[in-house]
N, C-alpha and C positions, 0 to 999 in steps of 0.2 A: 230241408237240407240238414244233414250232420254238422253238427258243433265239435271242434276240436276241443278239448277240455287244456284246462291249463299247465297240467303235466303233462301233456304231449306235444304243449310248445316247448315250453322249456327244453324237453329231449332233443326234440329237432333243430331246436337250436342251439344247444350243445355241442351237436352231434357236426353242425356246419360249424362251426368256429374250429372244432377237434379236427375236421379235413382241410378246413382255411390251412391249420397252423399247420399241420404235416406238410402240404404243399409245400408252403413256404420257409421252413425248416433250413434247406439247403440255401436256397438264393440267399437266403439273412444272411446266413454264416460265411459271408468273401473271406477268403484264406491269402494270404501270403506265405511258402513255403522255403523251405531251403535242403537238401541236402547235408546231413552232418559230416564233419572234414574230423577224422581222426589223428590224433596229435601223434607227430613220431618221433620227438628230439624228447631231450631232458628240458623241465619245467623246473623252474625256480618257486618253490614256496616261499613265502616270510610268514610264517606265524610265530603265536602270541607261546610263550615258555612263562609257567609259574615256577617260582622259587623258592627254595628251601634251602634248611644248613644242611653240610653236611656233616652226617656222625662219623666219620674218617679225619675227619683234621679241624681243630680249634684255631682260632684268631691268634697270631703272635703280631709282635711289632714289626716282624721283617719279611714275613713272606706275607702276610693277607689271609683272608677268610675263603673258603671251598666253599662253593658253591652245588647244590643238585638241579638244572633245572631240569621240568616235566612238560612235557606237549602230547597235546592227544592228536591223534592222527587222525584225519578226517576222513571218514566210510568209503571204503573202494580204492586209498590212495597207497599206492605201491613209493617206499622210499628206495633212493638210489645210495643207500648206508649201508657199513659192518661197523662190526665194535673198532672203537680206536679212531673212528673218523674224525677228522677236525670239520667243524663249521662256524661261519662267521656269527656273532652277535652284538649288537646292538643295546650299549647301555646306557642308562636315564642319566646322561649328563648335558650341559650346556650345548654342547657340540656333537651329542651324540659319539659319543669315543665306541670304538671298535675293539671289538674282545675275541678271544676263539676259544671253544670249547670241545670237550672230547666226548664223543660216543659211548655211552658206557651200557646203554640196555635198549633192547628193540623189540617192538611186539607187534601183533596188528591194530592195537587199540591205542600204545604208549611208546613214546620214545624218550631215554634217560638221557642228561649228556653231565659232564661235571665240569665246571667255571671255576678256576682255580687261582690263588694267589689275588684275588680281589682287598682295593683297600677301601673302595665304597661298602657301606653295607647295602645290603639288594634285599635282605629277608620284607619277604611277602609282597614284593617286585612284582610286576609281568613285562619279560624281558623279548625282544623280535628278533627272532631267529630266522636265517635261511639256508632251507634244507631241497636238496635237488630230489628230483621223483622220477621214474620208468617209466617210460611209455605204455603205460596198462592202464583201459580202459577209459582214456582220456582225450576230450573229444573238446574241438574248436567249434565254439554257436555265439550266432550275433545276442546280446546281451537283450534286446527286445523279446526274445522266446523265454527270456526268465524274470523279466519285468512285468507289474501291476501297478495301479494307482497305490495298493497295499504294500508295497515294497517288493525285493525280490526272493521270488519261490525257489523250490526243492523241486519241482514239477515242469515237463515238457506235455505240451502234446505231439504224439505221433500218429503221422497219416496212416491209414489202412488200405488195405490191397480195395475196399469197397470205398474209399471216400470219406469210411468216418475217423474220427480220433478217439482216440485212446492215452490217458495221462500214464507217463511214469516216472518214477523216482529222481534227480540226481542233485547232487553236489557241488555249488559252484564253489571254485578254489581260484580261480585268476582272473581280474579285469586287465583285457589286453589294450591299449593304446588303440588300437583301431574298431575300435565299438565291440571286438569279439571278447569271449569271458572261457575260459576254461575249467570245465567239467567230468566230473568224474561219473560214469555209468556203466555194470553190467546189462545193459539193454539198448544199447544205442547204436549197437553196430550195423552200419548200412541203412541205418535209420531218415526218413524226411520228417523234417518238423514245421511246428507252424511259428511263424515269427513273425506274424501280424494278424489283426484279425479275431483275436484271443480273447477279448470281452465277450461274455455271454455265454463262451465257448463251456460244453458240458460235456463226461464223455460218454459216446454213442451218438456224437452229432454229426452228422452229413455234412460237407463243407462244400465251396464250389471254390476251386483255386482260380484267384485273376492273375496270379504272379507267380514265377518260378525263380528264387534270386540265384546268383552264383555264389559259390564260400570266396569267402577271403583271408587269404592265407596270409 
């Protein structure tokens, strides 16, 4: 009788574990999905403003110190600003006292504003501003499709016309009170994602949805 020699187990057993795990590829992968709900109102930001003096106006005893601050604007987010805008701020006092500040430069990457008559000093502060944004690009997902045991990602996965996912970019900017998180993406329109399910998940993996949830608006 023929002897199989011992590289030719190993191949063929290889070879059955390599079609074991294709089978089973899909069934592993249960998906929970949802539909992305595109946001259509203005969104309130509070972000972080660093501080600087400003070279326009020195400290007196009777009006206060000017202020510049700087906020970088987060990838994809459209502001609802022109020059001259007032917006509220928030400064490091006991109580939190309330300030307003003027628009003074806009760009896609940076936003200027000047905080004027100040008698705190603020230099090299980081001050919470809120600043309203346009409905661009800006999409309502339950907070689970951007949560890991690792904290939370930059990254969705999205379902495909075959089953499988595919990961792409976006930006979370708002944790909303009802478990949803508001994000910024040029790739998500019309999009289903997956919002359970996600451990293990690779992309080019076949999934099998058990769940279809509704948005929550």
């Amino acid at each position: 009788m023929g002897h199989i020699s011992t590289n030719k187990k190993f191949y063929v057993l290889g070879l059955c574990l390599l079609l074991m795990s294709q089978g089973a590829s899909a069934a592993d992968h249960r998906v929970t999905i949802i539909k992305v709900e595109p946001v259509s109102m203005t969104v309130h930001l509070t972000l972080i403003a660093d501080v600087s003096d400003s070279p326009e106006s020195k400290v007196t005893s009777l009006s206060g110190r000017n202020y510049r601050l700087s906020i970088l604007v987060p990838r994809g987010t459209v502001f609802d600003l022109s020059l001259g805008s007032i917006v509220p701020v928030t400064l490091p006092t006991i109580h939190h006292q309330n300030a307003q500040a003027k628009v003074s430069s806009i760009s896609k990457t940076k936003i200027e504003l000047m905080l004027t008559n100040q008698v705190q000093l603020l230099e090299g502060q980081r001050l919470r501003v809120t600043l309203p944004t346009k409905p661009v690009d800006l999409y309502r997902i339950p907070f689970q499709a951007i949560y890991s045991p690792r904290g939370i990602t930059a990254e969705v996965f999205v379902l495909a016309s075959d089953q499988r996912v595919n990961l792409i970019s976006i930006v979370p900017l708002k944790v909303l009170s009802n478990g949803n998180v508001i994000v910024s993406s040029d790739q998500l329109k019309g999009a289903t994602i997956v919002v359970q399910g996600t451990d293990n998940l690779v992309p080019g993996d076949k999934v099998q949805i058990i769940e279809q949830k509704e948005a929550q608006l």
